[in-house]
Structure formats: C-alpha cells, structure tokens
N, C-alpha and C positions, 0 to 999 in steps of 0.2 A: 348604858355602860354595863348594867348588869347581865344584860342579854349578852353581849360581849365576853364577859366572865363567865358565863352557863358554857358555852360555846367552846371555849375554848378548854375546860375542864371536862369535858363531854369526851372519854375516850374513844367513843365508837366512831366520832367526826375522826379522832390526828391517828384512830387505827386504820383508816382504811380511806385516806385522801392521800395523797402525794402534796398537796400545796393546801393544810390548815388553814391561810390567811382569806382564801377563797370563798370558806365554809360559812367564816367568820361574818363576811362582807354581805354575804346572805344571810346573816341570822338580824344584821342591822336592819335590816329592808322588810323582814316578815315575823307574822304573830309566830307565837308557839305551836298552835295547829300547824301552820304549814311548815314550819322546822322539821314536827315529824315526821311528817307526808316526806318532804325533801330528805332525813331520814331514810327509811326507809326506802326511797327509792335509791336511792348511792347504796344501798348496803345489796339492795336485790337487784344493782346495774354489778358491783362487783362480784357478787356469786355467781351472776349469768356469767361472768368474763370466764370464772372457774368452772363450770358446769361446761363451757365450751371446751377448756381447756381438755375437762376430762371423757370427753366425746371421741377428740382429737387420740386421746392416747389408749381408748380403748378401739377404735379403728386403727391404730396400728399396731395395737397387740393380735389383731386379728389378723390385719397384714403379714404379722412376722411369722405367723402360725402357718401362713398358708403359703408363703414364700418358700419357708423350711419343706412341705410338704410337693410345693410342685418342681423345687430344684431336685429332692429325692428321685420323682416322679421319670427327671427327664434326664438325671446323669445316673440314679443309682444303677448297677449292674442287670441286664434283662434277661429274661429269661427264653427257655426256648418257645418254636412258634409250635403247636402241638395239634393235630387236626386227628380226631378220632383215638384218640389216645396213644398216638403212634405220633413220634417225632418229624417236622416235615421240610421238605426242602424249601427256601424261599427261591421261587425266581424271580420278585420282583426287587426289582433290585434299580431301573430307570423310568422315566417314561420320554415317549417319543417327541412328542411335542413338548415344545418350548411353551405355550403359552397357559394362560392361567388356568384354571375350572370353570371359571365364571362366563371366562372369555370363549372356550370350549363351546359351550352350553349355548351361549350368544350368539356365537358364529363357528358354525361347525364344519367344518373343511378335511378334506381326504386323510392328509397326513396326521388330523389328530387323530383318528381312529387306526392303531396299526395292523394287519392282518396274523393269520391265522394260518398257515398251509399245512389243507389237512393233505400227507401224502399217498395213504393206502392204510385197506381194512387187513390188521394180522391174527382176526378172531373174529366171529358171527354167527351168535347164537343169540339173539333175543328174543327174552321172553322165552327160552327154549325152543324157539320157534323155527330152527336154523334161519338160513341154509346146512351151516355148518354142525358143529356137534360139542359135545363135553361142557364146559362152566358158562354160563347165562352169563349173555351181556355182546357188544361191540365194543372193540378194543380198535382205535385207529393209532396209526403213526402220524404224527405230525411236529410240525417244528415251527416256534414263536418267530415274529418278528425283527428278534436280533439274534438269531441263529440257535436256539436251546431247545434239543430234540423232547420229544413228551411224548406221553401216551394220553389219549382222549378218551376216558371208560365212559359207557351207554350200559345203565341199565334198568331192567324193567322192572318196576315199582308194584305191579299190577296183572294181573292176566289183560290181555286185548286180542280184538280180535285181528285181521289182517286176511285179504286176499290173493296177496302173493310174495311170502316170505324173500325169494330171490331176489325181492327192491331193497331187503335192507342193505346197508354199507354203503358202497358207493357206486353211481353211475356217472362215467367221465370224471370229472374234475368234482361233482358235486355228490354229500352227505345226502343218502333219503331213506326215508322210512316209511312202509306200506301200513297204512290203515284199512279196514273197513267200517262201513256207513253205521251208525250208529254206535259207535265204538274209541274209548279213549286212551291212547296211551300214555301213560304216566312215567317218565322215565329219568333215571336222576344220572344227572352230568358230570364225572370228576373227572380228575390232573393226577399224574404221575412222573415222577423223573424215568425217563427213557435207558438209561444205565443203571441206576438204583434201584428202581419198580416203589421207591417211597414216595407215599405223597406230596403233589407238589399247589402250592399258590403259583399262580399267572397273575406278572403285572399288569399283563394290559392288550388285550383283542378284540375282537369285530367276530360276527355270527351274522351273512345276510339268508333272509329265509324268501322262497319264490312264489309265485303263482299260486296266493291264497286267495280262492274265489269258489263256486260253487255250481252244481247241475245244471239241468234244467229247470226251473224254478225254484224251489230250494233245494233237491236234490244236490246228496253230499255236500253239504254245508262244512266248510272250515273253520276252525278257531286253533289259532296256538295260545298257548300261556307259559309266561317262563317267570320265576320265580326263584328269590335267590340274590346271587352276589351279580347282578345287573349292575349297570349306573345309568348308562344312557341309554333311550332307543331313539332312531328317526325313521320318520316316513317321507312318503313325497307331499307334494305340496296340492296335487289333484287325488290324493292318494284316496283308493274302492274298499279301504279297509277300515273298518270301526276299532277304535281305541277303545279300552276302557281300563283305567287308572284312578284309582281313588286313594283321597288322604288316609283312610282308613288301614289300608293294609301299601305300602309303599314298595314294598318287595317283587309285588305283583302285577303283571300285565298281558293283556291279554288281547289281541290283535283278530279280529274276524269277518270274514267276507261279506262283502255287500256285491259283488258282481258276477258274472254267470263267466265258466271259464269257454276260451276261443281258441281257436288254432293258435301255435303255434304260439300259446305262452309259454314255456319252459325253453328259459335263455341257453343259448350255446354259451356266451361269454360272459360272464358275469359284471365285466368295466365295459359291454357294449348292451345297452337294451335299449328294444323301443316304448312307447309311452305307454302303452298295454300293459306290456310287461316290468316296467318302473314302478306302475299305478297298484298292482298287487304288490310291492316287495316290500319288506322292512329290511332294515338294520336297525343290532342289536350291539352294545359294548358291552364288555366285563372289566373289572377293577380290582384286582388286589384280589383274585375269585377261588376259591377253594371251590364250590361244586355250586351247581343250582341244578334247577328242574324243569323242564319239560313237559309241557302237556298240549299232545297233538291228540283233537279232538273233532270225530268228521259227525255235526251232529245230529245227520238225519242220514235216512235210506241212501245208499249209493249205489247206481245201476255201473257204474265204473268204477277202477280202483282207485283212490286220493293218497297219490305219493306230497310229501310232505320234503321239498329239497330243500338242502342249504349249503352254504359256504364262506368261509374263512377272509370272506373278504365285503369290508362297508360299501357296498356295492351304491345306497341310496346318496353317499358322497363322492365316492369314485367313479361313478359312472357317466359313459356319453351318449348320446343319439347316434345311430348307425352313421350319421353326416358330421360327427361331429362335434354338434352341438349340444351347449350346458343341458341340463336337465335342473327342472325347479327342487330346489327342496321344502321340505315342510314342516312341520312342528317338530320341534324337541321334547321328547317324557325324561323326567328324572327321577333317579331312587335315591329321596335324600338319607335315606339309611346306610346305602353304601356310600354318597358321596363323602359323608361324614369320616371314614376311614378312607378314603383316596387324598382327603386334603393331605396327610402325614404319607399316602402309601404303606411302605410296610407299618404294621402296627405289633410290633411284639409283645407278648404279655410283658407287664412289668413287676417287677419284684416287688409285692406289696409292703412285706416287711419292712423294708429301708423306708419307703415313705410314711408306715408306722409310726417308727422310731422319730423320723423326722418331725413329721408331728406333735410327738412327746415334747421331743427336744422345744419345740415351738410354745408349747402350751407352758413350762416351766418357764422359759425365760417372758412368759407375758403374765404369769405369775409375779416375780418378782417385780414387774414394773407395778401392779398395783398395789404391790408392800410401799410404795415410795408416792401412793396419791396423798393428795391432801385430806385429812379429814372434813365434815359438814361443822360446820359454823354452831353449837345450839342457839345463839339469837337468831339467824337465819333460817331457822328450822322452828323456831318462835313464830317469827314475822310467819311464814310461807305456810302458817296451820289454816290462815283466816282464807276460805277459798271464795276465788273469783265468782261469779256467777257466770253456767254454762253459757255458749250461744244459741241462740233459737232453732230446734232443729228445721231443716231445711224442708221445705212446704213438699207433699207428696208428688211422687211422678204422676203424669196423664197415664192413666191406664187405657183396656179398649173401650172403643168409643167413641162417636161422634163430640167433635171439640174444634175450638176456633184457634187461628192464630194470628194476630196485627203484627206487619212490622214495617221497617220504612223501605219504599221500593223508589219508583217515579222512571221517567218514563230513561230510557238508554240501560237501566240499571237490571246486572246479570244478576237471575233467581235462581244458578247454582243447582238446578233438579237436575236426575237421569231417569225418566219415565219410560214405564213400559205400557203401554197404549194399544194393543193390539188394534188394527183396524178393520171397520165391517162389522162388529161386534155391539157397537154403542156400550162401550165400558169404560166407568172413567177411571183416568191413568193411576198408575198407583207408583208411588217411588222407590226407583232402585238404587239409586246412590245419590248422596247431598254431595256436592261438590262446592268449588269457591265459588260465594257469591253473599247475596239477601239471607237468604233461608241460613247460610252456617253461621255468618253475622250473628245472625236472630238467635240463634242457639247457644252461642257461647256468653247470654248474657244470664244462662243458667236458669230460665224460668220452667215451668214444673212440663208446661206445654207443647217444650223441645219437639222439634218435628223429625220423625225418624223414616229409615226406611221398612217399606211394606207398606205406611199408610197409603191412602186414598182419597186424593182429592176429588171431593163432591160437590165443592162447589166454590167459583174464585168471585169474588163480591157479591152480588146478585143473582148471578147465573148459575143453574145447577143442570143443565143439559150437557151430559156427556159430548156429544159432537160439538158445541160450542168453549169446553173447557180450556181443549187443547186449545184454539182459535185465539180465547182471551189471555193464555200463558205469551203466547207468540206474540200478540200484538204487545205486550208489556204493560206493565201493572200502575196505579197510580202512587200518589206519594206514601198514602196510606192503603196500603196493600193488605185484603184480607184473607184469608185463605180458610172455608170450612173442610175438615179431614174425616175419615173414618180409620181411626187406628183399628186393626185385626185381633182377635182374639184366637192364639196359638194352640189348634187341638193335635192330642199325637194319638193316634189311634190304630189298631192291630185289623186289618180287613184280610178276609180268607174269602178266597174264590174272585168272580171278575168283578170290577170297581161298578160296572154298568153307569158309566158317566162318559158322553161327548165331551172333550175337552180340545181347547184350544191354545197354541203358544207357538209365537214363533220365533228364528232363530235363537232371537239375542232375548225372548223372556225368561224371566225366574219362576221358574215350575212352572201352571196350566193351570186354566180361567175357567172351573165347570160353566158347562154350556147348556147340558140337559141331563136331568137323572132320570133313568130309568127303572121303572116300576121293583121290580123283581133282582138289580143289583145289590152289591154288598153296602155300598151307599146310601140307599133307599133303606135300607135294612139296618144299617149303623142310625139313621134320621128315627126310624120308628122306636130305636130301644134309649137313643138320648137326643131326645125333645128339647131338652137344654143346651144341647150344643148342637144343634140340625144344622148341617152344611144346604146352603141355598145356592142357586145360578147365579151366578157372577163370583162364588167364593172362591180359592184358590187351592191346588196342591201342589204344597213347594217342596217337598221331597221325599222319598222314597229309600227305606232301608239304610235312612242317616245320609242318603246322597245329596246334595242340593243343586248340582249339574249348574255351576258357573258357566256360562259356556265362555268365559275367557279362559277355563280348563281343556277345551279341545272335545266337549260332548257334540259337538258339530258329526251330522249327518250328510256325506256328501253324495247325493244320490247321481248314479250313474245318467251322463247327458242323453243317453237313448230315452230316458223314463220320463226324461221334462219334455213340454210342451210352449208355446211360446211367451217369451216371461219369464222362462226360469223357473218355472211352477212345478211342481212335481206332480205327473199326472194320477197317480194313484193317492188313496188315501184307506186308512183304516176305521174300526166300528167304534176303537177307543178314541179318535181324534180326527178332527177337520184337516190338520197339517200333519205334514210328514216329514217337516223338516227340522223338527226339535229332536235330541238326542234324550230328550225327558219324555217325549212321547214312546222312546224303542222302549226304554227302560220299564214301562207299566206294562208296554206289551210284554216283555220277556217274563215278566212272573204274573201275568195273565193265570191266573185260576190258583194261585199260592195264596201261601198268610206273607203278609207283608205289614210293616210298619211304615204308613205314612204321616205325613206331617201337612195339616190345614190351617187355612186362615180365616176366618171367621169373620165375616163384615157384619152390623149391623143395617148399613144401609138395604142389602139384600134380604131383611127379616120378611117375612110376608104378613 
C-alpha cells in the first residue's frame, strides 16, 4: 500500500503520463530499483517524442527559408541576358523536338537535331590571311531552323599556317578552312542578329564536319576539337575516328583520324553518303550557344593541302546510302555542363537581390518559430549527464595484401565477379566489378575482409595455377567457398620520357598488365630509386594523367578492316604493347617521351 502512496505522490509519474493509474499498477509489481529504471525510461521515452518533435520543426524552418528563396529565384523579375558586356538578343526562344533530353540522348533521330543554313560568305579575311581584305575574321550569312537570319563570325585566335587561303569560306554548299601540316588553327565561333549586328544566343543547331582522315601513313594527320557550348556529338557506328572525351574537362572534345583518306571522300550531298564517307564524318549539336571554339589541327607533315569542311546540317542522322538505305549510328558524347542549362533553355540572369530579401524574409520568420520551442526539461538534462558507453569501434579494413575470404557458395549458386583475365598471358584474373551474387552477399555482412575491385584472385580452394583458376570459378564453388586474393597497393607516380614496358590489355581491360620492363626505361628507373614500391611483371597501370579509360566510355579503338587479318586481329602492333586494340594503349603512346602522371597497382604476389 505504501508503494502505492510513493507512487502516486511522485510528480514526475502524473507529469508526464497521460493515464497515472498505469504507472501505479506497475509500482505494485516491482522493487524500487526498477521503479527508477522504468522512471527514467518514460521521462527519456517523452523527451525522445520532444527532441523529435523539435527536429521536425527545425527542417521546416529550413524548408520555409528556402521556399522563400527559390519562389524569389523563379518569379522575381530577370534580368537582361548580357554576353561580353553588351546586351544580347535571345533567339532561343523553342525547341524543335518534342521529346525529352534523356530521350534525345537515348535515341537520337534526324528531327531532333535541327539544321543550320549557312547561305554565303559576306567577309573573308582570316587570320588576315585573305582572300579578301580589311577586319580579320569570316562573317557568313545564314539562317536558323525556324527562319531567323544570323551572322556566323570565324575568328582567328592565333596565327596558322595555311596552303591556300582561297579555301577558306565556302565551296558549294559547304564551310572550309585550309590548313597546313604541322599547323593549328584556333578559331572562336560566334552569333549575331543579322539586322541588329548585336549579339546573339542560338537555340538549337547541328555543325556536320567531313572527311577527317590522314596521308600516306601518317602524313597530315587530322584532329578537330571544339569547345564550348556543345551538348551533343555523334558518330557512326563503324566510325575511323578516335574520340577523346574525359570527365575532367566536359566542354571539350576532340575527334581524330585513324584512316588514310581515298578518292572521292568529300561528299557532294551531305543527307546522301556512302559508308567511306559516313565512316570519317561527325555531327556536332549546340544548345542555348553564345560562341565556342574551334581547333583544326593537321598534326604532322602534309604533302597536300587538308581542307577541313563542314555543314549546317546532322548529317550522321539525316543521312542515306546512295540506294537508299539507313546508315548505322553510333555512340552518343555528352557535355553535361551545357546540358545542365538546356534542361530550362533560356537561362536569364536572375535578380539576386529579390532572392536575397527573400531569404531574409525566410530566416525571420524561422526565427520566430524557435521563440515558440519548448524549453529542455532540467531533470532530463540530469538523467542524460550519465553517458552510455561508446560502441566498439569497427574492426580495421583489409588493406594491401594477400588475405582470405570464406563464404557460403554450393554448386548452381552465382559468384557475382566481372574479371579481367587476359588470355595467353598466365595471369590470374583480377576483379572488375562485383555484381549480384555470393561475393556482394558476403560483403554486406560488413566483415573488415570485404572483397573489392582490383583485387586478384590467387588462388580458389587449393588451387593457385593461374590457367586452372578461371576453370575452377566456371565449374562452381562448393558450399564452403574459399577464395585466396592479392589486394593491390595504389602507386601514383610522375614518369618523364618512355615508360620502357611491354604491356598488355585488351579491349574490355582496365588499364595494362606489365609484361616486361626494360633495362634503361623510366620504369626500370622509377624500380631503382623506390625499392619499396618496385613495380614487377604482372603489375598493373591503370591510368594515365587522372584518365582511367572505362571502355564503357567509348576509348574503343576501331582499326580500319584493311589492317586486320583473320580473326579480327589487328595485324600490326607497337614497342609499348602486344595489342593494339585498347584505347589505353593510344594513350601512353601519345605522350610517349613526356612527364606524365600515372597510376599503378602493386601486387605482392609479383614481389620476386
């Protein structure tokens, strides 16, 4: 009974229960100790309810803030569109297609890309170079898509060289500009309104470019590069032209020959080519474009001159076979920096001030909502001094190194790897991507061991012969599945001059397998001065200058069908590699005898 009496005298029970008689019924049933236990927990079960509460209403002071700020953002009054400190005309004002960006990008078809008619050159003087005479630059007449006449300004960024100025402007229906061999021109692109002469944005056009290929063996070698307010380019789908696109700079792309030019590539029609002529061409879009850049670049000796055409129209989607028939297309590049401004289109400045204010507005009134919280409890702020004991910190990750891993497999059941295994080599595979299966199973039970990619499996139960590895993955594991690995240890290291290492990859590898180092390369040389980190045969380089060449990026090499032999095999080969069909092998070639920054992987299995 007196327990009963304690109980119900006990303010902090009938302050903070809704039904006293409850509290009560439980005090008949237990000691004193656990009164306060139970206590205490109803008083730190009602703060949690209040600590919720006040979570709740500080995300939606936060809400109101930024409500206020982006309703400013999208109704306050805008300001003008301003290109070079001069006020500018918008012509983007529609776009042609109906269908989404995504969808675009997805599946890209004629009418998404709208054209460009350039009509005739009304100035030509680049580079000072004539033909003509007076202010530098190419001035075209042309007219968009939905009828709005423009001028297209060309001008030259740079002195270049050129073999016969009379190419530039236009011949027939097509844009071209004369280069000479070893020679780049730099030339930046802008819009003007055709009645105004003020600058103008372009909603939305197509630039296709032709017959990028090269001499006799390398002789006048091609590359365009355009930079700027791009969005989309496409090629063909057998296309002789190397891409090169990286996250690093997204503005930028640069298109360059891998084929020897032939009779009669320079199209008459631009919506009729044959597959020669398909095979060098790109299409390029622009988006919402105030200017971009130009760079026609011929990068070796030329015993000819390398005119450089183009035209107003998405040729690699509009186009047919002389008969008729489709033409393939081929990968899509994207520049998510401009796509970012095409999702709105126009993008006018906006009046920061209003969303300022807005703001302001915002932050007072979530002021006042915390004049109105509750205050903290002091007996709650009593109870919650006594601190819980931390949880155990979490056991350290596998670093590099040979290490094991058990988990449960048995025989039908999928081990979820993506290995890259080159073959011919005796190297055992190492993993490129964990996918559904045993292996992700096994990792999400959070053990330090987690199996990642780049390791290298060395050995699956008992077996450690490389050619028998793969054999025992395929055939499938037993219930208890073991798996020995070599995690990599990550070197980033600055080499100058040639790597002097065979390596090996093929298409679908990530980076190249050294295969042999030679005496006197920068490798051999990088091994002498760090002993502690000596790259050995079978280690890996997985990237170059920050690149890491996914090749579900598109660093795909397509070498022209005259060069293979049968198989598919590409009959030639270089001093830096066994294959020639990785776009990670062009890449060491090209900065062959520079400093470069690469990135290695370090096996211990390979230590000698």
């Amino acid at each position: 009974r007196s327990a009963v009496c304690r109980s119900c005298l006990d303010t902090r029970h009938l302050g903070r229960q809704k039904s006293p008689s409850r509290l009560v019924m439980r005090s008949l049933l237990r000691s004193e100790p656990e009164r306060d236990l139970e206590d205490r927990g109803l008083l730190e079960e009602e703060q949690s309810k209040s600590s919720g509460r006040k979570i709740y209403l500080v995300l939606g002071a936060f809400t109101l803030v930024a409500f206020c700020g982006l309703a400013a953002a999208v109704f306050a009054p805008k300001n003008s569109v301003v290109i070079n400190g001069k006020a500018a005309i918008s012509l983007a004002q529609k776009q042609k297609s109906t269908k989404s960006i995504s969808e675009q990008i997805k599946d890209p078809h004629c009418e998404d890309f709208p054209s460009l008619d350039i009509l005739e050159v009304t100035h030509n003087n680049l580079a000072n170079m004539g033909p003509g005479s007076g202010r530098e630059g190419i001035e075209y007449h042309a007219k968009t898509w939905d009828g709005k006449e423009i001028y297209m300004d060309l001008h030259a960024k740079a002195a270049f060289k050129s073999d016969d100025p009379k190419d530039f402007g236009m011949h027939g229906a097509y844009g071209t500009i004369n280069v000479a061999g070893n020679s780049e021109a730099r030339i930046e692109v802008s819009f003007r309104d055709f009645k105004t002469k003020k600058p103008a944005l372009l909603d939305d056009f197509s630039l296709s470019f032709f017959d990028i290929d090269h001499g006799k063996g390398t002789n006048g070698l091609e590359a365009l590069t355009i930079e700027g307010d791009w969005s989309m380019a496409v090629v063909a789908k057998d296309t002789t032209v190397l891409v090169h696109h990286t996250e690093g700079n997204e503005r930028r792309i640069t298109f360059q020959a891998t084929n020897r030019s032939q009779v009669l590539d320079d199209p008459s029609d631009p919506k009729v080519l044959t597959m020669n002529q398909y095979n060098k061409a790109i299409t390029v879009r622009f988006q919402h474009a105030n200017k971009f850049f130009l760079g026609m670049h011929v990068k070796t000796a030329a015993r000819f001159a390398r005119v450089f055409e183009f035209i107003g129209v998405a040729s690699i989607l509009c186009a047919k076979s002389p008969t008729g028939g489709t033409l393939p297309v081929g990968q899509v590049y994207v520049n998510e920096n401009q796509m970012k401004k095409v999702g709105g289109m126009v993008e006018e400045e906006t009046n920061w001030w209003w969303v300022l204010a807005a703001l302001i507005l915002g932050a007072l009134l979530a002021a006042l909502i915390f004049l109105f919280l509750p205050k903290k409890d002091p007996e709650y702020r009593e109870i919650v001094r006594e601190t819980v004991a931390a949880p155990p910190p979490p056991p350290p990750k596998q670093g590099p190194g040979i290490y094991a891993a058990a988990f449960a497999a048995g025989p039908g059941t999928k081990l979820g790897l993506h290995l890259d295994a080159p073959h011919g080599i005796n190297q055992p595979p190492m993993i490129k991507k964990i996918l559904e299966g045993a292996v992700q199973r096994f990792n999400t039970l959070g053990k330090p061991n987690a199996i990642e990619p780049y390791d290298m499996i060395i050995k699956v139960g008992d077996v450690s012969d490389p050619s028998q590895i793969m054999v025992e993955l395929k055939n499938g594991l037993p219930e208890d599945a073991k798996l020995t690995l070599d995690r990599p240890e990550k070197i980033e290291a600055m080499i100058e001059g040639d790597l002097g290492v065979k390596l090996d990859a093929m298409e679908d590898s990530y980076g190249a397998v050294i295969m042999e180092i030679e005496p006197s390369g920068s490798i051999a040389k990088w091994n002498k001065e760090n002993p502690t980190k000596k790259m050995n045969k079978g280690d890996r380089i997985v990237s170059v200058n920050g690149n890491t060449f996914d090749p579900k990026r598109g660093w795909t090499v397509r070498a022209d069908k005259s060069e293979k032999s049968g198989g598919g095999t590409p009959k030639k080969s270089a001093s830096f590699g066994s294959r020639m069909n990785s776009r990670f092998l062009e890449e060491i070639a090209e900065f062959k005898g520079k400093e470069i920054e690469v990135t290695m992987l370090k096996y211990i299995t390979f230590e000698k």
